[in-house]
C-alpha positions as CSV (number, residue, x, y, z in Angstrom):
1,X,-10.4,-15.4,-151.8
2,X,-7.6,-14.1,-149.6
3,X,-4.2,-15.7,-151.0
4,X,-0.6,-16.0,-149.4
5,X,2.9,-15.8,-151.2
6,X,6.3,-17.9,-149.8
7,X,9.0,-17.7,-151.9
8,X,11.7,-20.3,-151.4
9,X,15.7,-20.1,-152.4
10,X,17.6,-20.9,-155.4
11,X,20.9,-19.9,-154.6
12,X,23.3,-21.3,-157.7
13,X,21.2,-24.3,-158.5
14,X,19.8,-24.6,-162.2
15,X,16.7,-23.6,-163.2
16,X,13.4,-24.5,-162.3
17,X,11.9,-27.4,-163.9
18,X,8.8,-25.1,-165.1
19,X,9.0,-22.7,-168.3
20,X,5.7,-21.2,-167.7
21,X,5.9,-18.3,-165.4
22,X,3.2,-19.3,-163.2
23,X,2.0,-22.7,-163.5
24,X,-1.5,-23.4,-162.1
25,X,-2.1,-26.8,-160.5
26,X,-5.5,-26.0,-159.0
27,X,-7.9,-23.5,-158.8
28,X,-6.4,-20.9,-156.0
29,X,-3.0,-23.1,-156.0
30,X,-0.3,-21.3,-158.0
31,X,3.7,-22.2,-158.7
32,X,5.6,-19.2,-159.6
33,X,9.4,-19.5,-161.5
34,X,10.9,-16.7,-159.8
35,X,13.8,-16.6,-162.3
36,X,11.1,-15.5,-165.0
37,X,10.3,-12.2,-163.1
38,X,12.3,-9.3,-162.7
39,X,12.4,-8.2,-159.0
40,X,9.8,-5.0,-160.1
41,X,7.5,-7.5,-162.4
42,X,6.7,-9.7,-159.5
43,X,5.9,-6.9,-157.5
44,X,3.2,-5.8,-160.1
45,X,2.3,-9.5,-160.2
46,X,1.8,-10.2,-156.5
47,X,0.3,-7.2,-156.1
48,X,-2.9,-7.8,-158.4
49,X,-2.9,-11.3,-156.3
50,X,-2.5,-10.1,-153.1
51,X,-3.5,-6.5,-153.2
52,X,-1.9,-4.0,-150.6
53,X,-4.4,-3.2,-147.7
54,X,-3.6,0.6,-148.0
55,X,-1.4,3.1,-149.3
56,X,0.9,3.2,-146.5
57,X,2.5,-0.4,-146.9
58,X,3.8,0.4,-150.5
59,X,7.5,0.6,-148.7
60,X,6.8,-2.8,-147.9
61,X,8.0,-4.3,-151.1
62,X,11.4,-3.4,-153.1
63,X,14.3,-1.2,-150.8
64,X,17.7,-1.2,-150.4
65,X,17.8,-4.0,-147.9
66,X,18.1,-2.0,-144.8
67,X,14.5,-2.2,-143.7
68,X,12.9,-4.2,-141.6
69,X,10.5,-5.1,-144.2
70,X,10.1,-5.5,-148.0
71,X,13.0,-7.0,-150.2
72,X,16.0,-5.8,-151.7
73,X,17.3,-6.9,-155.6
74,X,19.8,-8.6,-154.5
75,X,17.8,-10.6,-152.2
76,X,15.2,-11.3,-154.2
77,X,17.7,-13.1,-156.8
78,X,18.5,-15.3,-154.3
79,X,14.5,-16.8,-154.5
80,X,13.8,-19.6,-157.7
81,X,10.5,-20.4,-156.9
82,X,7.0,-19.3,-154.4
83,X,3.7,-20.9,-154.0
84,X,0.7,-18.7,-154.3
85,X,-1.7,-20.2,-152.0
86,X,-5.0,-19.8,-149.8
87,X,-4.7,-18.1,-146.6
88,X,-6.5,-19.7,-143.9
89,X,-7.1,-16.8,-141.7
90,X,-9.0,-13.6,-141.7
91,X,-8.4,-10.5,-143.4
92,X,-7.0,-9.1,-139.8
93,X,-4.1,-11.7,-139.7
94,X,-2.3,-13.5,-142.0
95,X,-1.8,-17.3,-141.8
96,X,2.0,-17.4,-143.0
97,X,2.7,-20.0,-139.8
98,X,0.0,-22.0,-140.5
99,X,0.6,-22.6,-144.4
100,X,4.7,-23.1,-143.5
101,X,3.4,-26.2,-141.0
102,X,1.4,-27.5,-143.5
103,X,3.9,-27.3,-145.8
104,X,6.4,-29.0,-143.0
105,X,3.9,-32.1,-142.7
106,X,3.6,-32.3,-146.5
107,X,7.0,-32.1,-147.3
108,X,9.9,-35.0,-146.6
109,X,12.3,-32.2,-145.4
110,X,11.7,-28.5,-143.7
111,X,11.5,-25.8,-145.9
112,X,13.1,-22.4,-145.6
113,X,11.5,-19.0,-146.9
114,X,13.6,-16.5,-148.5
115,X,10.3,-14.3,-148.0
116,X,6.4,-14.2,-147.7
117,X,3.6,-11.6,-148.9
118,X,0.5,-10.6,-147.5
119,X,-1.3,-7.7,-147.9
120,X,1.1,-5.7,-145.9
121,X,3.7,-6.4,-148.5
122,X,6.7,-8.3,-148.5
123,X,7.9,-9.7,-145.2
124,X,11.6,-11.0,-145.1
125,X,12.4,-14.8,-143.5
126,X,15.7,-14.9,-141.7
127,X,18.1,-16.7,-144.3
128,X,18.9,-20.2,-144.3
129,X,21.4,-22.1,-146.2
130,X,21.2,-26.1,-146.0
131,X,23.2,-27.6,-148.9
132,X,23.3,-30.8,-147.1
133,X,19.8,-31.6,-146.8
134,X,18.0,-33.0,-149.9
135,X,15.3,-31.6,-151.2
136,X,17.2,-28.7,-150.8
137,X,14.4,-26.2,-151.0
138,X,14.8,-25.8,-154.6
139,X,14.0,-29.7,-155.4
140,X,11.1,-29.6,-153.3
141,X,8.9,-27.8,-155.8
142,X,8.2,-30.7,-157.7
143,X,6.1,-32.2,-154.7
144,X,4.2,-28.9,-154.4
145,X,2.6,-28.9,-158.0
146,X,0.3,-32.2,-157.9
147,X,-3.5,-33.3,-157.0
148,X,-2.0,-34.5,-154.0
149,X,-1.0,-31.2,-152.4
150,X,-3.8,-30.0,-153.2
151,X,-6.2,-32.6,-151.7
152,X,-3.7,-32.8,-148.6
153,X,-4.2,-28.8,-148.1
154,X,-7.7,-28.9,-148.4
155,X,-8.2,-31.9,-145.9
156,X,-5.5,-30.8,-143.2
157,X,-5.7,-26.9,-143.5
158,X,-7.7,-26.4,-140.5
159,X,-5.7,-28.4,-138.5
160,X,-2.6,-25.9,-138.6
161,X,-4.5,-23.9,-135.8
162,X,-2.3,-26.3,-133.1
163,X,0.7,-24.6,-134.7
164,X,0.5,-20.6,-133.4
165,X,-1.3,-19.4,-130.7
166,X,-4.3,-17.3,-130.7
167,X,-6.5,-15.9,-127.9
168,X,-10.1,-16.6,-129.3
169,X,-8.5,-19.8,-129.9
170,X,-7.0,-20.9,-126.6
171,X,-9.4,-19.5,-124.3
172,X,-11.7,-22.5,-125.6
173,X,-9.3,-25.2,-126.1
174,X,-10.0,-28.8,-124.2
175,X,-7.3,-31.1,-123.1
176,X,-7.0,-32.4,-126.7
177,X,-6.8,-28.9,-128.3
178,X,-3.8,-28.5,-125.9
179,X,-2.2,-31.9,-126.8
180,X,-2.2,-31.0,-130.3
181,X,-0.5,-27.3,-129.5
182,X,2.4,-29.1,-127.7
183,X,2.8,-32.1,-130.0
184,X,3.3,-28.9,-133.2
185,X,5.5,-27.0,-130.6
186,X,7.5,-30.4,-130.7
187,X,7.3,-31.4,-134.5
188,X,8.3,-28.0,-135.1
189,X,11.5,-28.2,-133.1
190,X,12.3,-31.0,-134.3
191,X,13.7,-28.5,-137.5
192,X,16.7,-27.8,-135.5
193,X,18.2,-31.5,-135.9
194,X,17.7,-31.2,-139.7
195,X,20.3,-28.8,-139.7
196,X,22.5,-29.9,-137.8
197,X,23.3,-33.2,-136.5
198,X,25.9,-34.7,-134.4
199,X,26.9,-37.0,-131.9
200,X,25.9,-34.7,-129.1
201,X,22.6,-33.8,-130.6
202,X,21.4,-37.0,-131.5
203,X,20.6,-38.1,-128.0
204,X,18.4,-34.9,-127.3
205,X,16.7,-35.5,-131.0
206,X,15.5,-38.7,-129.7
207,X,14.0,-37.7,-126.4
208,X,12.2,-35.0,-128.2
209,X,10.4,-37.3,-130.4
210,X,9.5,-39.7,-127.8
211,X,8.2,-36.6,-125.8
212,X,6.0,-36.2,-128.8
213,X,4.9,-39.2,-129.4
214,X,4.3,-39.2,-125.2
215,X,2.2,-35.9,-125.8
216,X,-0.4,-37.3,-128.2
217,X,-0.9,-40.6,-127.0
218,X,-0.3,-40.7,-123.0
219,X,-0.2,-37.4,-121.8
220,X,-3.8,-36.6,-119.8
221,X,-4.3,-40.7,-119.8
222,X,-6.1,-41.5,-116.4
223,X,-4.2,-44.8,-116.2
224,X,-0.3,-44.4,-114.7
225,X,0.7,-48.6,-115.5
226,X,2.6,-49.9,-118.7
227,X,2.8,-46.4,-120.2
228,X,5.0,-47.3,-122.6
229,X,3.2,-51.0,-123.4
230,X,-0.2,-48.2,-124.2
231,X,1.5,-45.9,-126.1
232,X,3.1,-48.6,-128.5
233,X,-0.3,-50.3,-128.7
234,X,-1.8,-47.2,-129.6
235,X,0.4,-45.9,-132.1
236,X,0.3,-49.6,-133.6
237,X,-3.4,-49.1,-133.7
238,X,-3.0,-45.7,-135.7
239,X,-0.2,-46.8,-138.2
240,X,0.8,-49.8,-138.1
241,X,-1.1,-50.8,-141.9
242,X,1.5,-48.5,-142.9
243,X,4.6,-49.4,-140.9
244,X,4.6,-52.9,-140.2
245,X,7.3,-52.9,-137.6
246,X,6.3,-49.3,-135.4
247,X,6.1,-51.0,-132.4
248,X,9.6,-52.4,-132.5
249,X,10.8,-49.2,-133.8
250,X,9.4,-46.8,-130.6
251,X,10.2,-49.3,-128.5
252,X,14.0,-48.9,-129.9
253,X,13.5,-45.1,-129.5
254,X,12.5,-45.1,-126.0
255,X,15.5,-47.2,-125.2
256,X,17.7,-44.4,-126.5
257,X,15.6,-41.7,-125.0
258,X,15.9,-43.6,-121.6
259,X,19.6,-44.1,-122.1
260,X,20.4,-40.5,-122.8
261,X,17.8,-39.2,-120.1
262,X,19.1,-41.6,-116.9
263,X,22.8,-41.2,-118.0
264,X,23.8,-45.2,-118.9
265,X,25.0,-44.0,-122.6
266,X,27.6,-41.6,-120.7
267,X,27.9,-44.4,-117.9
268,X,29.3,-46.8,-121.0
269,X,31.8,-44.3,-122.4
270,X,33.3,-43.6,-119.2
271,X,33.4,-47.3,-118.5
272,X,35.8,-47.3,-121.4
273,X,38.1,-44.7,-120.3
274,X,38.4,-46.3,-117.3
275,X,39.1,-49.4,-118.6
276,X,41.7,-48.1,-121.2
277,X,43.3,-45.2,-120.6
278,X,44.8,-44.3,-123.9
279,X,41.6,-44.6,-125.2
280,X,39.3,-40.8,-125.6
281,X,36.4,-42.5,-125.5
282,X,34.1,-39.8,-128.0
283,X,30.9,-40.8,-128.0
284,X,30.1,-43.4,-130.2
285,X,28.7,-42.5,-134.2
286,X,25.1,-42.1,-134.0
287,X,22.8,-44.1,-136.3
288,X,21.7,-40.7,-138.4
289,X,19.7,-43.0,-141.1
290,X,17.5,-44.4,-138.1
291,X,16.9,-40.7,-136.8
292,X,15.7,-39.6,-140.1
293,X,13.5,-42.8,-140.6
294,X,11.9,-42.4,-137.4
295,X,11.3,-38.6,-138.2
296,X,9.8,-39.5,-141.1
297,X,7.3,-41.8,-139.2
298,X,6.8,-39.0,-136.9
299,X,5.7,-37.0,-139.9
300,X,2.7,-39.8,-141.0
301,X,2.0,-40.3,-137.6
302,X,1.6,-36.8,-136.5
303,X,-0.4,-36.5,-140.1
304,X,-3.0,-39.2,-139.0
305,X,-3.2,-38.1,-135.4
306,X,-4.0,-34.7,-136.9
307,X,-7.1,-35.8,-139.7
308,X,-8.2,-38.1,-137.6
309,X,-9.0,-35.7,-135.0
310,X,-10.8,-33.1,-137.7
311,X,-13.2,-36.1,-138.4
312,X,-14.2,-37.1,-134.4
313,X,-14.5,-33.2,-134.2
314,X,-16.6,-33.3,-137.2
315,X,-18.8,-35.9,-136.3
316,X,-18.9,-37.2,-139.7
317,X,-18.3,-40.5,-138.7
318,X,-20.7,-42.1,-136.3
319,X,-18.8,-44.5,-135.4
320,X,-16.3,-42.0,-133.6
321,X,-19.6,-39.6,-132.2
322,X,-18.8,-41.8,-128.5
323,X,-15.3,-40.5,-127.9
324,X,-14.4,-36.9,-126.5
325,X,-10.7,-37.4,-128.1
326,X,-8.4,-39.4,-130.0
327,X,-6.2,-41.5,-127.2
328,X,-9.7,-43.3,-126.1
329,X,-10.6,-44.3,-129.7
330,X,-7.3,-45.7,-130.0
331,X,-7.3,-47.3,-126.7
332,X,-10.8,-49.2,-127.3
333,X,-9.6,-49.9,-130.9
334,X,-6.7,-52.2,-130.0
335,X,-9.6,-54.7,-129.0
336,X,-12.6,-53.3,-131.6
337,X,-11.6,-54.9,-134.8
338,X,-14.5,-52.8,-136.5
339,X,-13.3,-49.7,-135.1
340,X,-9.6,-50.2,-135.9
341,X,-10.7,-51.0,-139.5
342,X,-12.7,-47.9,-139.7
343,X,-9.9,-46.0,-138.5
344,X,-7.5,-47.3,-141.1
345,X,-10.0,-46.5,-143.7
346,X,-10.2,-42.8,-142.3
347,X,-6.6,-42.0,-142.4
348,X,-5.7,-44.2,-145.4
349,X,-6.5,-41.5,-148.1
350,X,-4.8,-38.5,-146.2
351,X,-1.3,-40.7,-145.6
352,X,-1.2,-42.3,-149.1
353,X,-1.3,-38.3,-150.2
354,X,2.2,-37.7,-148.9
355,X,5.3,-38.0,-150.9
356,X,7.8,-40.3,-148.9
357,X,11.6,-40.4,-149.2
């Protein structure tokens, strides 16, 4: 078994809610309490996990901090806590982008490395401090340390292919494959309004959702009439046993997209000026609550999209063997009561997995 290590930050938070040094939640899925390791007794430690792949990479773990890879002390302190998980790709690569997405989808908020090992040693992660964002990092271990995980790793793993892009991969991809890249190009740009939002971001933070949402269930679609009508109908179809009132909710998004996109919301603030002018007129206080709500729909849907694709791909469900992608089993299961139930029953079990906030 080829594993991965991400370690996450501590910064001045207390300690980790784990007094073992390495707690073991499955086989091949590891928690490590950083704060139990010196700096040089992790290195021995990670490197009986993760063994170096020769001789010349030993400079890839402790320095002074100047180089471009390994870890100092002093930035190593800075870490509370790493997962010790299975790497997805070959013994040529390393699947560090594909394990941080899963992590993304599992997870209520992004996470932020401090650093990551493979077998060419210790690779740094540009540093990232978000105090204002709960779980901070440091909470989120917690989530990372049950069945659940687990089972959601196991079952969404192969999936996390739409997040990098690989040659022997692309060269093959169909018109769904490339759906799936651009819809994780999206959800994973979608990190930059977790860290900062503001009344001039919140505009652009809804169009990019709706783009998403736009990318897995319209774009490619044959049919150019009531777009938006199909894609809510769609999404309902996929979700809405879990979110009773989706439909409303996109339709509320795409109100705001459409507003930002074709100017009205800066048509109605200089309508005010105009109309009183001792009056600045700053653009009105965003609803932030709704934006992280509808992320956090994004996240399930995106989740189900994602497992319910593996399983048409699979053909493990005969049911599904007719359809060549996921927008036309959604589009006949807005009439097929039998194929909407089966559908639901699909993604139930992967959705119910994630933690919610």
């Amino acid at each position: 078994m080829k594993y991965i290590f991400i370690a996450f930050y501590g910064w001045s938070e207390p300690p980790m809610n784990q007094d073992e040094k390495v707690c073991i939640t499955a086989e091949h899925f590891e928690c490590w309490n950083l704060r139990k390791f010196s700096a040089s007794e992790f290195i021995d430690a990670i490197k009986v996990k993760i063994p170096p792949i020769n001789g010349n990479v030993l400079i890839n773990y402790l320095n002074d901090g100047t180089g471009l890879n390994g870890i100092s002390e002093e930035q190593y302190q800075k870490s509370l806590w790493g997962l010790l998980l299975p790497d997805p790709e070959d013994i040529y690569n390393d699947g560090y982008r594909e394990v941080l997405a899963l992590l993304n989808l599992f997870s209520t908020k992004y996470m932020h490395p401090s650093f990551y090992v493979n077998n060419m040693g210790i690779n740094k992660v540009s540093e990232f401090k978000n105090l204002d964002v709960l779980p901070n990092d440091h909470q989120g271990y917690d989530y990372f340390k049950t069945p659940n995980f687990v089972s959601f790793y196991n079952a969404i793993v192969s999936e996390t292919k739409y997040f990098t892009w690989k040659r022997d991969n692309v060269l093959v991809w169909s018109k769904e494959d490339w759906r799936l890249y651009m819809a994780s190009i999206f959800y994973s740009g979608l990190e930059e309004y977790e860290r900062s939002k503001s009344s001039y971001t919140w505009q652009r933070e809804s169009a990019d959702m709706a783009t998403l949402l736009e990318t897995l269930f319209t774009a490619g679609d044959a049919q150019n009439e009531e777009i938006g009508y199909r894609l809510r109908k769609r999404i309902s179809t996929l979700i809405q046993w879990k979110f009773n009132d989706i439909e409303k909710e996109i339709k509320v998004l795409y109100k705001d997209r459409s507003e930002f996109v074709h100017g009205s919301y800066y048509k109605r603030i200089i309508f005010e000026m105009n109309r009183n002018a001792g009056d600045n007129a700053w653009p009105p206080s965003p609803d932030f609550e709704k934006l992280y709500k509808t992320k956090e729909q994004l996240r399930f849907i995106f989740v189900a999209y994602l497992y319910l694709h593996k399983i048409m791909v699979s053909q493990s469900e005969s049911l599904f063997n007719d359809y060549e992608n996921v927008q036309d089993m959604l589009e006949d299961a807005i009439i097929n009561t039998e194929l909407r139930t089966k559908i639901t029953e699909t993604i139930k079990p992967i959705i119910e997995l994630l933690p919610a906030t």
